[in-house]
Legacy VTK file of the C-alpha trace (Angstrom):
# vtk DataFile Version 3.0
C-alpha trace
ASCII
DATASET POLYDATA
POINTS 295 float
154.301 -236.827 64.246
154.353 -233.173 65.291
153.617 -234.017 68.606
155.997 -237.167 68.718
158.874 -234.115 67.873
157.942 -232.082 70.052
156.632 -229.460 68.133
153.844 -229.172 69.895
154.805 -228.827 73.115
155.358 -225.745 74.837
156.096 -224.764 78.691
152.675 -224.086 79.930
149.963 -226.709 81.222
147.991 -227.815 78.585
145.221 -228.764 80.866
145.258 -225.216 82.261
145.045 -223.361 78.493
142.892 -225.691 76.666
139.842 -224.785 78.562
140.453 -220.978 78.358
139.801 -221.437 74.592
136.235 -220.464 73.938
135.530 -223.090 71.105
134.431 -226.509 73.144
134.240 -228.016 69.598
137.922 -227.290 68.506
139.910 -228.461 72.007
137.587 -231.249 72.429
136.069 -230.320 75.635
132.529 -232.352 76.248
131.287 -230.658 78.966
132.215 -228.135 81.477
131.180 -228.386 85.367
131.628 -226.208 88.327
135.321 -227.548 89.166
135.805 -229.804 86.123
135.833 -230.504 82.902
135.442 -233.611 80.290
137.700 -233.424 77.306
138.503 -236.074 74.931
141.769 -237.532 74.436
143.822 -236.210 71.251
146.045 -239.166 71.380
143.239 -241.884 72.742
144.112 -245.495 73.561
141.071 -246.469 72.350
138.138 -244.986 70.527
135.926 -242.903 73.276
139.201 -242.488 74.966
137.494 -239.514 77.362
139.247 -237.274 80.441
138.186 -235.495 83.422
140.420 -232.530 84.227
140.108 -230.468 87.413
140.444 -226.965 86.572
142.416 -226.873 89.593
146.661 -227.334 88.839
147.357 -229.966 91.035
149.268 -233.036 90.635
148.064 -234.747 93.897
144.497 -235.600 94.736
145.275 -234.256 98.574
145.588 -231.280 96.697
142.602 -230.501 95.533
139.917 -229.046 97.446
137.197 -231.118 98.931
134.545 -229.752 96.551
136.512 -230.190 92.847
137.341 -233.702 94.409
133.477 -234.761 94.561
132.754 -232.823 91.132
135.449 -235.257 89.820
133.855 -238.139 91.287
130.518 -237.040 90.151
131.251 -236.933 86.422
133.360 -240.319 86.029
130.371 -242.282 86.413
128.315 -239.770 84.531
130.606 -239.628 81.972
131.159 -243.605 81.900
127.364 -244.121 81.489
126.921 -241.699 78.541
130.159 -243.483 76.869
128.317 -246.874 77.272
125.333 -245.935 75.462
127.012 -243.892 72.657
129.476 -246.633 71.948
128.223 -249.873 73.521
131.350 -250.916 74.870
131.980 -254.097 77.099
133.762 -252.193 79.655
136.174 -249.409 80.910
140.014 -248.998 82.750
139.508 -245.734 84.466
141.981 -244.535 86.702
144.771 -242.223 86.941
148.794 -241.836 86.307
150.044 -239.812 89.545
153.862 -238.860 88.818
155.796 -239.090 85.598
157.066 -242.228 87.134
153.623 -243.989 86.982
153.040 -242.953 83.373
151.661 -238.918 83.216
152.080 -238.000 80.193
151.275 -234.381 82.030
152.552 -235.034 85.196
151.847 -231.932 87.033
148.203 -231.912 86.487
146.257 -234.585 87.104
143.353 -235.985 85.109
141.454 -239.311 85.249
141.492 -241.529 81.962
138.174 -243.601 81.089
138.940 -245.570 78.206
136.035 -247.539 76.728
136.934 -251.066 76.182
135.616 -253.905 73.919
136.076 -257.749 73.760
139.382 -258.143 71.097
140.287 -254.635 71.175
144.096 -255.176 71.881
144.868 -257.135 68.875
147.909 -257.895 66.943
148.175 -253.760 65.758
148.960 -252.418 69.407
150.805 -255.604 70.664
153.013 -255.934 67.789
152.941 -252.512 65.937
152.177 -250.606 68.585
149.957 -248.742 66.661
145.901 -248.525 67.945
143.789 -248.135 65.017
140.391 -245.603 65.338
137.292 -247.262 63.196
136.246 -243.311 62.498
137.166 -239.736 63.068
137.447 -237.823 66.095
135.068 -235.091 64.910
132.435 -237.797 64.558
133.045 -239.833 68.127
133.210 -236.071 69.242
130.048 -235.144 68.272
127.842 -238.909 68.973
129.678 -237.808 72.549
128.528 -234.199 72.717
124.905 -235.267 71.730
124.686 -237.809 74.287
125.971 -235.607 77.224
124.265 -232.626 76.457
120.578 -234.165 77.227
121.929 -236.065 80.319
120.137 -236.063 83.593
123.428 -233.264 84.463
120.822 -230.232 83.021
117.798 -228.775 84.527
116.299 -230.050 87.502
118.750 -232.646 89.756
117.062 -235.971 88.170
116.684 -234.689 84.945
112.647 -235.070 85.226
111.450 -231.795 83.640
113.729 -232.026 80.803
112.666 -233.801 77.569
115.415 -235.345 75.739
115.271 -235.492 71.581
117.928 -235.396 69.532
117.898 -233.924 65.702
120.366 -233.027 62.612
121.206 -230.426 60.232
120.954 -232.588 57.195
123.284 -231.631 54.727
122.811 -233.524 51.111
125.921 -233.291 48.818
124.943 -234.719 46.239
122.084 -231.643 45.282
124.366 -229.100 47.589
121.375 -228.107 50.052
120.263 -228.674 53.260
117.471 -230.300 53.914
114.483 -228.794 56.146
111.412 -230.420 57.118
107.977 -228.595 56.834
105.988 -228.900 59.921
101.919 -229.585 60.031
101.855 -225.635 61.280
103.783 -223.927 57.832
107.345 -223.975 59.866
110.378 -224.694 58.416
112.648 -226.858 61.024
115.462 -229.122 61.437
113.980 -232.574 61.733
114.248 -234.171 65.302
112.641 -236.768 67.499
111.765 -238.355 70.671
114.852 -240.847 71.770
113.506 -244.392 72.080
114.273 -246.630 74.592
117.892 -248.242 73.736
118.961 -245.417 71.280
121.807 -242.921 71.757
121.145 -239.532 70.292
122.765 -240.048 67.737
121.045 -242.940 66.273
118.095 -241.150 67.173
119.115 -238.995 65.024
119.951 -241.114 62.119
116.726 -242.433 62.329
114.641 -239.163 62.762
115.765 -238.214 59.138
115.097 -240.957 57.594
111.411 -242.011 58.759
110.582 -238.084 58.484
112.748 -237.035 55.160
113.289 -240.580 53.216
117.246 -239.206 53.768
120.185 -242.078 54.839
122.499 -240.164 56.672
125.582 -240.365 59.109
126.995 -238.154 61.323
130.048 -235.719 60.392
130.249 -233.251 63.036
128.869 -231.360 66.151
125.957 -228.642 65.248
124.891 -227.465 68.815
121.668 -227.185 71.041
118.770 -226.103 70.850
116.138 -225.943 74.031
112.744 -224.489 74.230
108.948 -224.928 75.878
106.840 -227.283 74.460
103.194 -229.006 75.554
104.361 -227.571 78.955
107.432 -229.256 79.141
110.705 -228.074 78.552
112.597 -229.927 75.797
116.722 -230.117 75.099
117.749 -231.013 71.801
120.886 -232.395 70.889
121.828 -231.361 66.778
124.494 -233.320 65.260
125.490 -232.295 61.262
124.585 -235.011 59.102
125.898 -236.015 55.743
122.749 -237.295 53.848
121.891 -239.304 50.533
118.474 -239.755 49.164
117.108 -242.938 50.485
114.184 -245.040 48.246
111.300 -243.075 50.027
113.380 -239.399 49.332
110.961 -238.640 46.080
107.574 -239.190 48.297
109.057 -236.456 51.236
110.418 -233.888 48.617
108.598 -230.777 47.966
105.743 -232.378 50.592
107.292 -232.406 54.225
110.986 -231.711 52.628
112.489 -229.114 51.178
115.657 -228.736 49.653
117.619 -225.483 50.361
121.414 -223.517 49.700
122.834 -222.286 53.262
121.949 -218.813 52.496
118.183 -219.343 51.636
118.199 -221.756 54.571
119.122 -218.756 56.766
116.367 -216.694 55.564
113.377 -219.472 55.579
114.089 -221.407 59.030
111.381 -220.218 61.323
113.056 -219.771 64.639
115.865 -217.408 65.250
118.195 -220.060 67.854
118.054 -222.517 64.604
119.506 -219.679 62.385
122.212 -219.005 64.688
123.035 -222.773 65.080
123.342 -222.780 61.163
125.620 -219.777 61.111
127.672 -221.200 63.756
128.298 -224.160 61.704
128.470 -222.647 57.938
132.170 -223.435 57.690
131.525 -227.226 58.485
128.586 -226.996 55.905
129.941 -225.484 53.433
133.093 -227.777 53.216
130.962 -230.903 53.186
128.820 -230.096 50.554
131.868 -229.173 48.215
133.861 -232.462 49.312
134.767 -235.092 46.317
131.661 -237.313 46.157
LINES 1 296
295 0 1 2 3 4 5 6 7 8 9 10 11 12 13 14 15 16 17 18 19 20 21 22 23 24 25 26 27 28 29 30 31 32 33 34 35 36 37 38 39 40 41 42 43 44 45 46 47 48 49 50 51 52 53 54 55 56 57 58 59 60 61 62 63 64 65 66 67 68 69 70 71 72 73 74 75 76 77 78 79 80 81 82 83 84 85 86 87 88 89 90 91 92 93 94 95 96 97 98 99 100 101 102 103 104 105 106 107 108 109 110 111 112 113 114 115 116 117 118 119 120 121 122 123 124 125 126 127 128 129 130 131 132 133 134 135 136 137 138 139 140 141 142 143 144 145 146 147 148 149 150 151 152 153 154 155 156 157 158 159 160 161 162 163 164 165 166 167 168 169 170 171 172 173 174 175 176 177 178 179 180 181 182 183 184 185 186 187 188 189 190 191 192 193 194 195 196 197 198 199 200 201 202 203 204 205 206 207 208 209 210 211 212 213 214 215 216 217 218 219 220 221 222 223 224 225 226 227 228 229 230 231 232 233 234 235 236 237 238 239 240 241 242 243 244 245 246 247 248 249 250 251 252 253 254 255 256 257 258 259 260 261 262 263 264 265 266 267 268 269 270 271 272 273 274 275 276 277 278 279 280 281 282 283 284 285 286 287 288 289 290 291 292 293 294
């Protein structure tokens, strides 16, 4: 409602300021390129409901220089792609709104819209109500479309080849206000992650990691960040989503074996690798909130 008031609005370009704010997490920005940007849609269509935004201000494609133009062109299929295996959606309208008289909402920057799309989305809620109604929270499709994007073929090497793609959580359990950690074979204390099997988004690798290797039934809540080092050789991306966890009925044979149970603060002192620490403390506000919700 603020924003149908106006109360929001203000006279510079939105699409200009929002990516001049350092926190990606906070204006919703996916991914930055060389000339463009992803960003999800505040006010989607449709759940998924993604942008990509030259950094250019320009309202016309002739506008834009030749090079922002193919960057453009170069993440709407990318972008698409990682949509369709986060959300599994039956298809897409993608396509621009050039002029206030074709529908820009911000008129004097363009940006193209891909809208995921599924069979008996536009029910009776947007036809009659005109009202669209979101099956979860932006945080969350935020974060499932962080995850997948940041261990896309678009880092390291042109194809993607040397880069090993997993996908992990910070596990947070409410109900005994800790985070979980799993114990490695070696003595290290870790976030649990995993390979990504064939057919699985990141985050339902994710989902799955911490439950085969913690006995924990989680689902995400938020965004936690990447972590990347050398492994076997082999160079290995991880994306981290924050997970809220229950025990599941195979908790009892992980704890105090390959799972330990820990407050934020002793977390930060026991995890074994400095770039997990400061992924932690990045995310403490996040944490901390979930595990003093209302259970």
């Amino acid at each position: 409602m603020r924003y149908v008031s106006g109360e929001t609005r203000d006279s510079s370009c939105i699409f200009c300021t929002k990516p001049e704010d350092a926190d990606d997490v906070s204006t919703l920005i996916l991914h930055r390129s060389r000339h463009a940007y992803v960003i999800m849609n505040l006010y989607p269509y449709n759940s998924g409901h993604v942008m990509v935004i030259p950094f250019q201000h320009a309202a016309e494609l002739a506008e834009l220089e030749p090079e922002v133009n193919q960057d453009i062109w170069r993440l709407v299929p990318w972008a698409t792609e990682a949509l369709r295996r986060v959300l599994r959606c039956d298809g897409f309208n993608i396509g621009l709104n050039l002029g206030s008289i074709a529908g820009a909402g911000v008129s004097e920057h363009l940006h193209v819209h891909i809208v995921p799309r599924w069979e008996g989305d536009a029910n009776f809620m947007p036809i009659l109500a005109k009202t669209m109604v979101l099956p979860e929270l932006m945080p969350i499709t935020y974060a499932k479309i962080r995850a997948e994007m940041e261990i896309s073929e678009l880092h390291g090497s042109p194809d993607g080849s040397d880069i090993v793609p997993q996908a992990g959580a910070i596990p947070v359990v409410p109900s005994h206000k800790a985070i979980a950690l799993r114990r490695t074979a070696d003595g290290s204390l870790v976030f649990p992650k995993g390979h990504i099997e064939p057919g699985e988004a990141a985050w339902q690798t994710a989902i799955r990691e911490i439950d085969e290797e913690m006995g924990l039934n989680g689902v995400p809540s938020g965004w936690a960040g990447v972590l990347a080092f050398e492994h076997g050789g082999k160079q290995r991306r991880v994306s981290n989503l924050i997970m809220s966890a229950e025990p599941g009925p195979t908790f009892s044979e992980h704890l105090d074996s390959d799972t330990e149970l820990y407050s934020i603060d002793e977390a930060l002192s026991v995890l074994s690798h400095e770039p997990a620490r400061d992924m932690l403390r990045a995310v403490r506000d996040e944490i901390e909130s979930l595990i003093e919700s209302p259970q």
